[in-house]
N, C-alpha and C positions, 0 to 999 in steps of 0.2 A: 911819413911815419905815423901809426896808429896812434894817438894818445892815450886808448886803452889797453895798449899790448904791451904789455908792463917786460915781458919776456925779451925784448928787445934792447931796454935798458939795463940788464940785469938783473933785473929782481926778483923775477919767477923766483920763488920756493923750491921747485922740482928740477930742478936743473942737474946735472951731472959735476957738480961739485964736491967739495969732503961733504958738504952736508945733504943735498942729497944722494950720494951717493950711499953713505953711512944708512941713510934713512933707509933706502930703497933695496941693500942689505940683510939689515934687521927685518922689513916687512918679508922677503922671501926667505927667512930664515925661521921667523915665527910661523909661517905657512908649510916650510917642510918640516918641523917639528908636530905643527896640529895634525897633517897627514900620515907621519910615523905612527902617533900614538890613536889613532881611528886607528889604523891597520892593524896595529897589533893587538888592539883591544876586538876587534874583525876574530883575528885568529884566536885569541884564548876563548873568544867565547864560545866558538864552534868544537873546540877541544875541550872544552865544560859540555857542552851538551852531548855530545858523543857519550865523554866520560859517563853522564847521567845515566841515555838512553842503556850503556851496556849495563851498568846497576843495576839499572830497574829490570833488564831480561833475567840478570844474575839470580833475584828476588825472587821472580816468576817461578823458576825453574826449582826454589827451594822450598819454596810453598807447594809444587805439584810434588818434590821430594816428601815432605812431609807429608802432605794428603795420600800418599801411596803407602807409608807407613816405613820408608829407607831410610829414615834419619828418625831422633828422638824431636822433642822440642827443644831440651838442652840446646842440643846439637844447631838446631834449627836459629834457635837465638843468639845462638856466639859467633854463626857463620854470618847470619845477617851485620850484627853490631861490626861486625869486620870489615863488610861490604860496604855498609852508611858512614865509616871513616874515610 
């Protein structure tokens, strides 16, 4: 028998015991926690940027409004301020 192989006598730490087991538990628990919230932070961000990019067309298209003379400036300012919420 090893004299270093401490796992033989029972002591290894990691064993399949309450306490490792509990341990080994919690570590892939905390792992599918961290990976939930990467992914869902993944998806709102990509549903923020979309949100943006159609704003900013939104914008575009009110500014060539006004530059054409279809809308007042009034106009122009209350539709944007509505947009930027």
């Amino acid at each position: 028998m090893c004299p270093f192989c401490f796992w033989h006598w029972g002591f290894w730490p990691w064993n399949w015991t309450w306490g490792g087991g509990i341990i080994m538990m919690v570590f892939w628990a905390v792992i599918l926690v961290v990976l939930f919230v990467l992914l869902f932070r993944w998806i709102e961000g990509n549903r923020t940027h979309e949100r943006d990019a159609g704003n900013q067309r939104a914008i575009e298209l009110l500014k060539e409004r006004l530059a054409r003379g279809e809308i007042s400036e009034e106009e122009y300012e209350r539709l944007r301020r509505r947009l930027e919420d």
